[in-house]
N, C-alpha and C positions, 0 to 999 in steps of 0.2 A: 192505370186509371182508364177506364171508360170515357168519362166525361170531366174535360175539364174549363173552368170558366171564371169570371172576375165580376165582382158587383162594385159600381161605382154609388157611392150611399152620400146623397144631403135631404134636405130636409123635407122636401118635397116627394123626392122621388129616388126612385134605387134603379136606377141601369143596368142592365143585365147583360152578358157577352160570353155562351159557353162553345164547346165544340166536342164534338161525337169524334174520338180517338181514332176509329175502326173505319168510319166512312168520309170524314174530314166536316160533314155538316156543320156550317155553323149558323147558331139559333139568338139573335136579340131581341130586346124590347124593354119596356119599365115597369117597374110594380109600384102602382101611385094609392092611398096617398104611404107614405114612408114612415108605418109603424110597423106595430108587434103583430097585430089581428090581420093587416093585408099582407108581410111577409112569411108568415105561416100558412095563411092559405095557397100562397104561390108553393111553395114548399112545398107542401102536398101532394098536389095536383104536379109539383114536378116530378116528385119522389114514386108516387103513383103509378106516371108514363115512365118511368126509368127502372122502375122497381129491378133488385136484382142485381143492378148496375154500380160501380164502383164509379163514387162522384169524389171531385174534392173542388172548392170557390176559393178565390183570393178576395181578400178584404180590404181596404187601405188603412190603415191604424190612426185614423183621425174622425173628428167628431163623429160618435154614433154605431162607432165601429160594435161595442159591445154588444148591443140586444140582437144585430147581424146576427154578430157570431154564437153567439145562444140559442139561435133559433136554425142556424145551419148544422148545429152540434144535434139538436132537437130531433131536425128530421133525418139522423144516422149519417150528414156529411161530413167531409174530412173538410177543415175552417183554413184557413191560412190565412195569417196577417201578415200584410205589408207595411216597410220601414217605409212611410213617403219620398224623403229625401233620395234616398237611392234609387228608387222606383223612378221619381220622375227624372233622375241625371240618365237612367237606362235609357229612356226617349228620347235622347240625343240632341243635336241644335236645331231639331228640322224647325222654318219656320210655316208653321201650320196653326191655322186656328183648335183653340184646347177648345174640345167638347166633353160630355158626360160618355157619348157612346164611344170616342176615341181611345178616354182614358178606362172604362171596361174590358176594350179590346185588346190595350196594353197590358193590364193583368193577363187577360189567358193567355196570351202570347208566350210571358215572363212563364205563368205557369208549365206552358207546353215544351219549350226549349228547359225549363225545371232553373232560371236563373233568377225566380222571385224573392230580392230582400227579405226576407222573414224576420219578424217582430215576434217576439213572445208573446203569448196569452196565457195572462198568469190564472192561476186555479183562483175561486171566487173570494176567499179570504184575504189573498195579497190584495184584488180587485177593490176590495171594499175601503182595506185602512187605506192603500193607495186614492183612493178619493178623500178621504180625511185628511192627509196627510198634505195633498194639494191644495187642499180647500187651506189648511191653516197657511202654505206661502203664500196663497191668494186675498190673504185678509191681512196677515205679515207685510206685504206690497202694499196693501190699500193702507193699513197705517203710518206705515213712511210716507205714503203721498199728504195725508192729512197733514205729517208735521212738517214737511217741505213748507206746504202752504202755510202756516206760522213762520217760519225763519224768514221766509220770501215778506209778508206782510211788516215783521220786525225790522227787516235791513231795510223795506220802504219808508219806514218810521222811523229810521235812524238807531235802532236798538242794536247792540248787541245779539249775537247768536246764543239761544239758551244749552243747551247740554243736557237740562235734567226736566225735560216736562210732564215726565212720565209720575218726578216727585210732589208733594204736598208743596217743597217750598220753591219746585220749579213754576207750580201752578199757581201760588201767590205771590211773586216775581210778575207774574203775565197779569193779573190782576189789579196789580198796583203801577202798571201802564200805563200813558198817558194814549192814546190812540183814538182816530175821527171813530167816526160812527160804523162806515162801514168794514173800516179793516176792524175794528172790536167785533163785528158778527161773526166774521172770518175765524177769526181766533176762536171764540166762543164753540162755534159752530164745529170747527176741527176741534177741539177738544173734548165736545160731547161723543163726536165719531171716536177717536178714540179710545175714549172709559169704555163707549160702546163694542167696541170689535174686543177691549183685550175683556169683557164678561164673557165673550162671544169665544175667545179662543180658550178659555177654562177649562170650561169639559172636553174640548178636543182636545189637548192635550195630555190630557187624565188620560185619557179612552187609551192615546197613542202610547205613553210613555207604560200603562198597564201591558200593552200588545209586546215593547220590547222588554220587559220583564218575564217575560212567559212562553217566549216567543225561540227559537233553537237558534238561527241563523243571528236573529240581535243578539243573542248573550252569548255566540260567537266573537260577534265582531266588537264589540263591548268589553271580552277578555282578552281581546287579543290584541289591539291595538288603541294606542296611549291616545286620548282626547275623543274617544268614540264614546256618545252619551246617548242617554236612553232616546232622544228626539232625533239625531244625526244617525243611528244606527239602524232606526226604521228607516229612513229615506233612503241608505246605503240599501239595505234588503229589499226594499221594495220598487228600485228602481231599475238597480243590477239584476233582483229576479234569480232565477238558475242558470249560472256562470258558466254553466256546461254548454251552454250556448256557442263562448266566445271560443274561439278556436286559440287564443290567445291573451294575456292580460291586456297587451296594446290593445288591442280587439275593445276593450272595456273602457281604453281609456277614450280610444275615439268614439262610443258608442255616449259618453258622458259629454261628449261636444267640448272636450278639455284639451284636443289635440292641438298644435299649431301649424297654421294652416301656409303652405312653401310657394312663393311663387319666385321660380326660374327660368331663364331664357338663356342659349347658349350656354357660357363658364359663368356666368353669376347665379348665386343663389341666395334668396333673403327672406327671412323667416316672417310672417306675417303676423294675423291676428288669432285668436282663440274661434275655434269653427262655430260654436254654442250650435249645435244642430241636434243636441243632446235635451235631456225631460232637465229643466231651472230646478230643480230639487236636487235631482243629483248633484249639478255643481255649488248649488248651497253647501251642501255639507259637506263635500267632500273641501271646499275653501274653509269653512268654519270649522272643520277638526283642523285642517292643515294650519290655522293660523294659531295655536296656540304650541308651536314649535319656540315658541319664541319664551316660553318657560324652559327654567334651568334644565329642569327633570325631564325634558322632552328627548328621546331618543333620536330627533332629529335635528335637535337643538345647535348644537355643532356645521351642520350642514346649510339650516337654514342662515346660520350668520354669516357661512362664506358667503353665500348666494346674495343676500340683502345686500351687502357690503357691493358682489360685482353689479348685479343688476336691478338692488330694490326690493323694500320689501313686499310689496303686492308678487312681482312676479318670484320672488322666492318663496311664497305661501302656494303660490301654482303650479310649483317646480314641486313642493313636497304633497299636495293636492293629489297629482300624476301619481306620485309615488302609493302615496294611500291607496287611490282607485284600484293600481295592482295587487297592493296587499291582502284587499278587499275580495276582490277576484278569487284571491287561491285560497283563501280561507271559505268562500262561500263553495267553492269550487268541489275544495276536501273533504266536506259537509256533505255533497249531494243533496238527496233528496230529502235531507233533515233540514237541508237547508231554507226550506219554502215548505215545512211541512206545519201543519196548522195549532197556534199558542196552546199549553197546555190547561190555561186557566183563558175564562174569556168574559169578556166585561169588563169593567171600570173600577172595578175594586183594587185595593193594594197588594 
């Protein structure tokens, strides 16, 4: 490469930090304000003076990363996305004040010695249901908060915990309440949220559960392994991406933030917590197949009762979780590039 360099991107402003291969030049500055119309113009006028030139930018794969990398794509560069977490442990423990041009400078760096974390950039179809897909754990989350806040106001009120309020006669149960004035708004209030969000998750779920019916790598992993459903087998495909990635299934597992995390000193050694430094979707589903081992018919069935029995059943649903992610892996793995290739049918129909 010619020219290589790092854009540090928030909302204001994009940092810039490349360097001329051949003469060691190195060029910074910002391109404000931090849209589409002022980084294409920069783009140009870069592409322009370098014409000719073999460019490639790193990116950091956090808020905003996308229209970057579209518009790097745009003016014929080579895009490179950064895993954060590893990017920023390469920076080491220096204690220095974090700046915008610092962390710039640390991409092209990573770029230039060639030891950049790289993130996938998946083609724009995974892109899109991958929004969708988040958006539904994101309103999934926001409805457990609603009903926390009812259980929380009932146990203030001395009620019982309800279990079904999602039902007709959980909701006339909460009705025929006795409750002051303001914990009744509460209730009320979180209920309306509620009804409101699951109208709201309807058609996204339509959309989604159409995608994994039509889709190669879903009705892979949907035939292939027991408790994989049309909603958990998008998350699986679109979070894992092209497995060709990992150099490994471990690779996949710690990449899902499911790993366990070791801390040792001298001859002791003791197993920690779950790293979650992985996309919450992924370890949604990969817990929510893994927990129905706990049916007869489950082929991991046997396995999961040792495990519950020695250490529980949460950590024996994480223990077959793990196991899934790999199986997950080689299947999308042996797929290739059918594996992320785009649903045959498209839209919201059946």
């Amino acid at each position: 490469m010619d020219i290589l360099g790092g854009f540090d991107v928030h909302r204001k402003q994009i940092t810039f930090d490349y360097v001329q291969t051949d003469s060691g030049e190195v060029h910074r500055g910002k391109i404000r304000p931090a849209d589409r119309e002022s980084l294409r113009e920069w783009l140009d006028e870069f592409t322009e003076r370098f014409s000719g030139k073999q460019i490639a930018i790193a990116v950091e794969a956090t808020t905003g990363w996308r229209y970057v990398v579209e518009e790097i794509k745009r003016a014929g560069i080579e895009p490179h996305l950064a895993e954060p977490a590893e990017t920023k442990s390469l920076q080491g423990r220096k204690k220095r004040a974090k700046t915008d041009r610092l962390d710039a400078g640390h991409l092209r760096d990573l770029m230039v010695i060639d030891r950049l974390p790289e993130s996938w950039i998946p083609p724009d179809h995974i892109q899109e249901i991958r929004t969708l897909m988040r958006l539904r754990h994101s309103l999934i989350e926001e409805r457990t908060t609603h009903k926390q806040r009812i259980h929380a106001q009932l146990f203030h009120n001395g009620y019982p915990r309800q279990s079904n309020l999602d039902s007709i006669e959980g909701r006339a149960h909460l009705e025929d309440m006795e409750l002051p004035g303001a914990a009744r708004k509460v209730v009320d209030l979180s209920l309306a949220m509620i009804e409101h969000i699951n109208e709201e998750l309807e058609p996204v779920e339509k959309e989604l559960r159409a995608y994994a019916r039509s889709q190669a790598g879903c009705k892979a992993l949907m035939m292939s392994h027991y408790g994989v459903g049309e909603l958990t087998s998008v998350a699986l495909l679109l979070e894992l991406g092209d497995t060709r990635r990992f150099s490994s299934s471990k690779k996949a597992v710690r990449y899902a933030g499911m790993d366990i995390t070791v801390h040792s000193s001298d001859d002791k050694r003791a197993a920690g917590k779950l790293s979650r430094q992985g996309p919450p979707v992924l370890r949604w589903a990969a817990f929510e197949v893994a927990k129905r081992a706990w049916r007869k018919n489950s082929p991991d069935h046997e396995y999961y009762l040792r495990n519950k029995e020695r250490i529980g059943a949460n950590r024996a649903a994480l223990s077959i979780a793990r196991k899934l992610l790999r199986r997950a892996h080689h299947t999308l793995r042996e797929l290739g590039e059918e594996a992320i290739s785009e649903p045959e049918l498209t839209g919201s129909g059946a």
